[in-house]
Each structure stands twice: as C-alpha cells, then as structure tokens.
C-alpha positions as CSV (number, residue, x, y, z in Angstrom):
1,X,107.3,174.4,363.7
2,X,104.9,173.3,361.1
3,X,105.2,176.7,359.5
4,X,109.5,176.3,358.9
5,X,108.4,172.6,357.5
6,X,105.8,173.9,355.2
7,X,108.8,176.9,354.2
8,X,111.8,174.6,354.0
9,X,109.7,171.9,352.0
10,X,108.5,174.4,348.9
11,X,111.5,176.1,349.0
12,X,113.3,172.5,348.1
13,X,111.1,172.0,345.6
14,X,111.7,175.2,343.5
15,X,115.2,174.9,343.9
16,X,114.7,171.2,342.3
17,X,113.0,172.9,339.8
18,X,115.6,175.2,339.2
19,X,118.5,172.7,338.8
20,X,116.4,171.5,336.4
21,X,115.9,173.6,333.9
22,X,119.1,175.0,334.5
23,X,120.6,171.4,333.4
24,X,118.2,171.5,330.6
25,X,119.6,174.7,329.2
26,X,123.2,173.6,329.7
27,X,122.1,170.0,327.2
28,X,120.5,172.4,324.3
29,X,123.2,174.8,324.3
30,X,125.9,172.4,324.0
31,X,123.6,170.4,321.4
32,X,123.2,173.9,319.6
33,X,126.9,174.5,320.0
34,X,128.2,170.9,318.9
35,X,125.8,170.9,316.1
36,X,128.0,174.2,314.2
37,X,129.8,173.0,311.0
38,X,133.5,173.1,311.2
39,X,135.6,175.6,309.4
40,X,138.9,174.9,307.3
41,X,141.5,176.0,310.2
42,X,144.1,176.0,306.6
43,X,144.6,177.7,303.7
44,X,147.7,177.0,301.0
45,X,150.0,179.3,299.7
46,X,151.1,178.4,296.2
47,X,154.4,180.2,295.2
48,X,157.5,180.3,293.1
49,X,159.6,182.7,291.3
50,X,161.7,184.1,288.1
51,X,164.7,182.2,288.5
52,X,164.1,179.4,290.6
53,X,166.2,178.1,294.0
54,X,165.7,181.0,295.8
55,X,164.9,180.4,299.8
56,X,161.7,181.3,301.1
57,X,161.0,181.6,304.5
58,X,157.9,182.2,306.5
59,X,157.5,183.4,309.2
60,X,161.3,183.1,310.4
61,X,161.4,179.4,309.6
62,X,163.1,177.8,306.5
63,X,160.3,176.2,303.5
64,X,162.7,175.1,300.8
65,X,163.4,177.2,298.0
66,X,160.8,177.7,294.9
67,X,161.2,176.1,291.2
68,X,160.8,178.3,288.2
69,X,157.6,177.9,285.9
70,X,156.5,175.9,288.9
71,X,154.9,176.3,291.9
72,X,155.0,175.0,295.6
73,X,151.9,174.5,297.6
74,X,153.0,175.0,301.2
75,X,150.0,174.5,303.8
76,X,149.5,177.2,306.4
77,X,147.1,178.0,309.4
78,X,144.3,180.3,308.5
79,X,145.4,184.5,309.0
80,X,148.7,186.6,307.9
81,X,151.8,185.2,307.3
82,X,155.1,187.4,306.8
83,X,156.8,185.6,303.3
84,X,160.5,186.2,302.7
85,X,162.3,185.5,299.6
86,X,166.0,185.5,299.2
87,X,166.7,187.2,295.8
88,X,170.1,186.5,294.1
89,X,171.7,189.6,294.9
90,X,171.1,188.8,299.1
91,X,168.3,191.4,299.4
92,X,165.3,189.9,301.2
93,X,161.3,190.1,299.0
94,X,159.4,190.7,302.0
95,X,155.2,191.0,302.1
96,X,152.7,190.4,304.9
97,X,150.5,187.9,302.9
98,X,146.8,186.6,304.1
99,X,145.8,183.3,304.0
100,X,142.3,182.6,304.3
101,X,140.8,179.4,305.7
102,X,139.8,176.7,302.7
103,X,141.3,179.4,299.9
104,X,144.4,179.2,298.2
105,X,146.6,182.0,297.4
106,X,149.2,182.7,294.5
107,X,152.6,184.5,295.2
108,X,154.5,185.0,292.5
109,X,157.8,187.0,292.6
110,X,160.4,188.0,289.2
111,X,163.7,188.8,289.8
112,X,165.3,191.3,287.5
113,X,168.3,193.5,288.3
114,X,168.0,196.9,288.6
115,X,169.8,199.3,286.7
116,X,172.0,201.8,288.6
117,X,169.9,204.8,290.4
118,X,170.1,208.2,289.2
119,X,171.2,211.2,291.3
120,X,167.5,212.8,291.0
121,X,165.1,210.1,292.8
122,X,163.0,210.7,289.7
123,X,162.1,208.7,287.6
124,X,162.4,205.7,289.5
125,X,162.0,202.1,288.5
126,X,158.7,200.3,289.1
127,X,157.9,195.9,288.5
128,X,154.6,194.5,288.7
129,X,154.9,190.7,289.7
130,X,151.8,188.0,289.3
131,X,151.4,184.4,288.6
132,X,151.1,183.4,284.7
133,X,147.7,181.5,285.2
134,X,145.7,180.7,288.3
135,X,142.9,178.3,288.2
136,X,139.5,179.7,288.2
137,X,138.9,180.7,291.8
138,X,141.7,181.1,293.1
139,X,143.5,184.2,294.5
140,X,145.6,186.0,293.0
141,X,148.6,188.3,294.4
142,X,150.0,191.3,292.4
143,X,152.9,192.4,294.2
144,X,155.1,195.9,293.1
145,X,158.6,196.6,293.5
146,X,159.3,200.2,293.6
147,X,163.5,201.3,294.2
148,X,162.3,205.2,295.1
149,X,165.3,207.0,296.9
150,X,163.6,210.0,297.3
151,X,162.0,211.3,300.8
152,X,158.4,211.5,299.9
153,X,155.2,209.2,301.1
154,X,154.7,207.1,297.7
155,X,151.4,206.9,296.8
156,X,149.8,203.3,295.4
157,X,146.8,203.4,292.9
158,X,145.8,199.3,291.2
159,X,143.3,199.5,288.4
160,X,142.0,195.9,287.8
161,X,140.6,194.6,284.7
162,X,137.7,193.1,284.3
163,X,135.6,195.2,286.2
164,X,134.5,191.8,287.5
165,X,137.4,190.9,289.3
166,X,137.2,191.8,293.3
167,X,140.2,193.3,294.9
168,X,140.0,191.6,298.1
169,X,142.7,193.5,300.2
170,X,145.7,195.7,299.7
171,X,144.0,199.2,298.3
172,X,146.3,201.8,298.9
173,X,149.6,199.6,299.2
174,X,152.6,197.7,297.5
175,X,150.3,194.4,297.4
176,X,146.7,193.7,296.2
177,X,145.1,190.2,296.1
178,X,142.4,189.5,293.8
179,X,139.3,186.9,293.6
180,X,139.1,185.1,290.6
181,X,136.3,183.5,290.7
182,X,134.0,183.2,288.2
183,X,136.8,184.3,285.5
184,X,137.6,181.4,284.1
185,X,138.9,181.8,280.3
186,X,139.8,185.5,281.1
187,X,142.7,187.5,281.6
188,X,143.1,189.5,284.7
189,X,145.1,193.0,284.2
190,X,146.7,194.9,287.4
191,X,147.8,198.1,286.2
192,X,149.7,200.4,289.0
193,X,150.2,204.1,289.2
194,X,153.0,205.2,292.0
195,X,153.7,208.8,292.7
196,X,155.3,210.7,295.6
197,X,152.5,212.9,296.0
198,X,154.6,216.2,294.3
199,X,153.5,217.3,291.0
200,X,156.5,216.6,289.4
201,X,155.5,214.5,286.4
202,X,158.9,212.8,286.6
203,X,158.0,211.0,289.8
204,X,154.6,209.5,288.6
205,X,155.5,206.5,287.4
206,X,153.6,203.2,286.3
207,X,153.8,199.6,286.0
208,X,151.5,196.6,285.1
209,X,151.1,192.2,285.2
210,X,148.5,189.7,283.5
211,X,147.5,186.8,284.7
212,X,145.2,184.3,283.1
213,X,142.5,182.4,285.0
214,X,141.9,178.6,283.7
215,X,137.9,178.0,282.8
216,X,136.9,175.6,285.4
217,X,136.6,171.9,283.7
218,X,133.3,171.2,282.5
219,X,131.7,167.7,283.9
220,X,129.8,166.0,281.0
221,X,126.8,164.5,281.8
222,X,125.9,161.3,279.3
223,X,122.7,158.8,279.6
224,X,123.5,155.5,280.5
225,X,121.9,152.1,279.0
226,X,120.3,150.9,282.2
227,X,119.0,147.1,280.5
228,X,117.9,145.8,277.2
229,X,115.6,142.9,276.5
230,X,116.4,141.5,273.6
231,X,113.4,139.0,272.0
232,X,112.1,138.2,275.8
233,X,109.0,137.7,276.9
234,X,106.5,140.2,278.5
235,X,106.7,138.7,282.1
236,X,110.6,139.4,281.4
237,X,110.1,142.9,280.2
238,X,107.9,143.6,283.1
239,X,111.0,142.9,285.5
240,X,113.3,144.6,284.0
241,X,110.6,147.7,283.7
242,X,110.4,147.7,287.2
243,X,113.8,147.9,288.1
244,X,113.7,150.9,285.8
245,X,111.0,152.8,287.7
246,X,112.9,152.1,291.0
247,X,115.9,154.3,289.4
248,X,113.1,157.2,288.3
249,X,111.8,157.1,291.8
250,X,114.9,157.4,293.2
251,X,116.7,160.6,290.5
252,X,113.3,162.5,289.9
253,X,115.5,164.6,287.4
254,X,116.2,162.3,285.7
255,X,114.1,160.6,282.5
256,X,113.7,157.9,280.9
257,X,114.2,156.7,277.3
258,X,112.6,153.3,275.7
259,X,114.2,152.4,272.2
260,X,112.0,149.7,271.1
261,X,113.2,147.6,267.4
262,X,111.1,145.3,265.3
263,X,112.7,142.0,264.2
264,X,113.5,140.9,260.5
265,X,111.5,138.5,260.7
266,X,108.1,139.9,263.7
267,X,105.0,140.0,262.3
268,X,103.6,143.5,261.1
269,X,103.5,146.7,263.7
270,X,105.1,143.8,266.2
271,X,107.3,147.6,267.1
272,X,104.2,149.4,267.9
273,X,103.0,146.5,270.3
274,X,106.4,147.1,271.8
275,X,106.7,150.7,272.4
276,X,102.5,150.6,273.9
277,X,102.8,147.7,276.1
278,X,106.0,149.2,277.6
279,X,104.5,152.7,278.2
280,X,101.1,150.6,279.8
281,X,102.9,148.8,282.3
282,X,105.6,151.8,283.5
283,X,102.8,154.7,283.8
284,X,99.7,152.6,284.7
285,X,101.3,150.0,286.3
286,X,104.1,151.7,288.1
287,X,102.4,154.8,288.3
288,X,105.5,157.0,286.5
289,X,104.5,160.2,285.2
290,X,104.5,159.8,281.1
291,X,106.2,163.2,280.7
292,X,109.3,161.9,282.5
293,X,108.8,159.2,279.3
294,X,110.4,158.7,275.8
295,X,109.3,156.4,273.5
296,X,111.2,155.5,270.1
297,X,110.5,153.7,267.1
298,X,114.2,151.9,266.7
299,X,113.6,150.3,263.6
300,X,114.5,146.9,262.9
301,X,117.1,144.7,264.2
302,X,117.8,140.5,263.9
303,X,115.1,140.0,266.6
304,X,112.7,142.3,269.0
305,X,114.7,144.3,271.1
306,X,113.9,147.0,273.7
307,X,116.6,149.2,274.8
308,X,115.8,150.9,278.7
309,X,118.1,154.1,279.1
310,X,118.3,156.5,282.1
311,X,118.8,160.2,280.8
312,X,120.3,162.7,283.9
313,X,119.3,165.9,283.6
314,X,121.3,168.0,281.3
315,X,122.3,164.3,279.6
316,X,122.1,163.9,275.2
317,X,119.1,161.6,274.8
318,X,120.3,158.0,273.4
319,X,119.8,157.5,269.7
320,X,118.3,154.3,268.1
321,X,120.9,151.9,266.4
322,X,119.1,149.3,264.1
323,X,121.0,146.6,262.4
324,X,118.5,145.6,259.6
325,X,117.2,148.1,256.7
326,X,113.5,147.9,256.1
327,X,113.9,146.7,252.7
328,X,115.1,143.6,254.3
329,X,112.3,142.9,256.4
330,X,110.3,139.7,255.9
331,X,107.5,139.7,258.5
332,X,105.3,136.5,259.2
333,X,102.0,136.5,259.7
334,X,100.4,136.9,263.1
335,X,99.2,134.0,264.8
C-alpha cells in the first residue's frame, strides 16, 4: 500500500512538472511569435494610358477608367492581379501583373491602331509600352504588343539599360518589370527582340520604350540659432550654456558653434574674454568634448553679443554677422 502511495505521489509531481514547462513554452513562443514585425499586406498599382477613358478592370471587377498624362493609384492586396484594359477598338489589353507588399508598380499602356496585316505573317508589328517617368524606386512595367498571325512559338528577348537596373520578373515573356531604385536622374531603356524561332530574317522583329526615373528629393540639412545673449551677464551666459550642452548630450552628431562679437564701445580684447570664458564653462564645466566645439571671433556689433548655434551633421556652419566696422570702434578703458 505504501509502495502505490510513494508511486502515485512522484508520478503527480513530474506530471506537475511537465505542465509546467509545457505552459512555459506555450508563453515564449507566443511572446516570440507576437514580437514579429508586421508586413505591408498592400501594394498600389499606378496606371493610365494613351488616350485616356478607357475601362480597366481587375480582376473581373470594374476600377474606373484611366486619365491620359496621368495616372491612378488603385490599392491592391499583395500577389498577382489579372489587369484588363478596354482599348477603343473593343479589344481587351490583358497582363497578369504582380504587386508586391509596400511597392508600387507602374502600368502603362498606348493605344495605336494597327495597320492592316499582310498575307505573309512576316514582318509583323511590334509596340513597346512604359510609363514616361517613375519616381526613383519605384517599379516599372514594360509591356509588348506583338499582332503575329503566324503559327510559330514567338520568342521574347528584353535588354535593359543601365546595366544597373534589375529586371525583377518577366524574362522570357510579353511583360518585364524593372526596379528602379537607386536610378534616380537616369533613363531606363527596354529594348525587345521577338522572333518565331525560324531563321527567316523577316520574322525577327524589334521594338523599344524609355522611361525616366525622378532623383529622389534631397533633404537639406541647415544649423539652427539655438539662443543669443546679447550684453548679459556671465551668470546669464552660464544658463543659456547649459541648456546648450543638454542639446549636445542629447544629438552627439551634432556640434556646436559660438559666434562671440565685441561692442562699439567694450573695452579692449572684451571678444577674446568672450569666446575663453564660454569655451571654460561648456568643456570644463559641462564636461563637452572641445572637438565637438567652434569658437568665432564675430567682430563687433552695438553691444557684446554671443551667438549659440547647433550644427547637425552634414549642416553649413553659421557665419558671423557684425554690425559695426572696426574703424568705428571706441573702446573704454577697463575698470
């Protein structure tokens, strides 16, 4: 009896044990799994078309029609979409685009009737479409049209240039997307060779589209005046000082710059007492390195004045600005 007891009790405990850690694992897994970052679920589908008003549809529902030398920015769930155009003579443009997640994509699609088709399928007419300009980073999509009556398996070879742009999908068929990023300023040249694989030089036929990628706008960095002291005492200086080393200590890219001017009327060197008691009391007193420092001699202005700016990395340094020429200094004597 005393053996089952001594059985049933240390088999209770492992199984305690057990539930557990198997609770434990359950918490960090779903810890580990909540703490993923989301993904963009959308991507958006910019398109429009040479002429304008014709209906586009994807897949099988209605999305207005497009606007010439403009384009529509239709949102879509991330994967392949079937895109339909209406073209003025009732035919339907049809392509199985891809729209990545967070990317968007450029469809653009020119209309141009095409002439009557000889007897001989060769030579047949080929059109390369793409959109004008994309922005820098964006994808673009060079789509063919190729009116082949012949019976032959047409064969689709895309040259891109620059080397730099990466054909993302569509090697070997009607439709290629390209990345643009990192062309900004460039133009992006699809050229397309089609041929139906007989060595009739007749039936080797080619076709190609620009588009130009926008340079990405460039943020301009500037320094900013963070305070200015002007004929204050030292007590006052060292305030203001202080609240400049808080900013340093918070951006350590950034630097500081301290303009200091002479008045028309300080005594002699009353700039140099200036520019040394600031430096002092911001390096030893504040411990901020001095090679995150700038001091300038301003010049001269109506009274002393000490400029504090706050220089970002990347930023133009601030330039001095005195109001008074030298020759119309009158300093005093030093008490």
């Amino acid at each position: 009896m005393q053996t089952s007891r001594f059985f049933f009790a240390r088999n209770f405990k492992f199984a305690i044990l057990l539930l557990g850690a198997v609770t434990f694992f359950a918490f960090v897994s779903s810890v580990e799994v909540s703490a993923k970052p989301k993904k963009a679920k959308y991507g958006i589908i910019k398109i429009q078309s040479d002429p304008g008003g014709l209906l586009v549809t994807i897949d099988g529902i209605p999305r207005g029609e497009t606007v010439k030398n403009d384009y529509r920015s239709i949102q879509l769930d991330a994967g392949m979409h079937t895109v339909s155009v209406t073209l003025p003579n009732g035919k339907l443009w049809t392509r199985e685009i891809e729209v990545p997640a967070g990317r968007v994509k450029c469809v653009n699609v020119n209309y141009r009737p095409l002439p009557p088709m000889a007897k001989s399928p060769c030579p047949y007419p080929v059109s390369v479409s793409a959109p004008q300009t994309v922005n820098d980073g964006e994808i673009i999509t060079f789509a063919a049209d190729v009116s082949y009556g012949g019976a032959g398996n047409l064969r689709y070879v895309w040259t891109v240039n620059p080397t730099a742009a990466k054909v993302i999908s569509g090697a070997g068929t009607p439709t290629i997307t390209v990345d643009s990023t990192g062309l900004g300023a460039q133009r992006v040249i699809a050229t397309l060779v089609v041929d139906d694989r007989s060595s009739d030089p007749m039936c080797r036929q080619s076709a190609q589209s620009v588009a130009v990628v926008r340079a990405p706008e460039r943020k301009v960095i500037v320094a900013r005046e963070f305070d200015e002291c002007d004929n204050c005492t030292f007590d006052d200086q060292k305030a203001r000082l202080d609240n400049l080393a808080v900013e340093l200590q918070n951006d350590p890219s950034a630097r500081a710059y301290i303009i200091a001017y002479g008045g028309r009327y300080s005594p002699l060197a009353q700039v140099e007492v200036l520019m040394k008691r600031a430096r002092d009391y911001i390096v030893d007193q504040r411990g901020i390195d001095g090679s995150r420092l700038t001091i300038v001699n301003g010049g001269f202005r109506e009274s002393d004045n000490v400029e504090l700016w706050v220089v970002p990395s990347g930023a133009t340094p601030p330039r001095a600005t005195p109001t008074v020429q030298a020759g119309e200094v009158k300093p005093r004597k030093a008490r």
